[in-house]
C-alpha positions, 0 to 999 in steps of 0.5 A: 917191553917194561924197559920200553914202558919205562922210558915212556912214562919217564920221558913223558914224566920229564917233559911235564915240567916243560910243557908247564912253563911254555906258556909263560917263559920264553928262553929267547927272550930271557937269553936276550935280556941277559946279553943286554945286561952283560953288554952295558957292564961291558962298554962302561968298563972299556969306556965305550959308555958315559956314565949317563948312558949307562944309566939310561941303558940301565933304566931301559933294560928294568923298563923291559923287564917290569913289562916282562913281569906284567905279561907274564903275572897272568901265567900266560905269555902271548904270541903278540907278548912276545912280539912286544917283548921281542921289538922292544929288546930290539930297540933297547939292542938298537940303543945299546949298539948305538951308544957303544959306538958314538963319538962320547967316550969315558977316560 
């Protein structure tokens, strides 16, 4: 009985933490925030990106995350936030593709 007392109050101790940052984080969002950042690395080291659209890729991700940073200043991160956040790192995703996979080259 104490031992299951235990694992109660330390399980319920251990997702307090969590619960807390639900509201203002969003591991999806950061999770593709992060694939975003490591893919334009990426397609400029294998050439796949100019310079120029390196930069411009660059700017686009900072774009997404000052915005990130604005919604979540307030401690709360919105479903319609999200959904925001979430159509933009499509476009950015959408661009990102697109200008891997263009006629322009590095050599």
């Amino acid at each position: 009985m104490r031992l299951t007392n235990s694992i109660v109050a330390f399980a319920i101790a251990a997702s307090l933490p969590v619960v807390a940052l639900a509201g203002v984080r969003d591991p999806g969002l950061n999770h593709r925030q992060a694939s975003h950042q490591a893919r334009i690395p990426q397609g400029a080291s294998a050439g796949e990106l100019t310079r120029g659209e390196a930069h411009r890729l660059a700017a686009d991700q900072w774009h997404v995350w000052r915005e990130d940073r604005a919604h979540e200043s307030d401690g709360k991160l919105t479903q319609d936030e999200r959904k925001d956040l979430h159509g933009d790192l499509r476009v950015a995703s959408r661009s990102i593709y697109e200008a891997k996979h263009d006629v322009e080259r590095r050599f």
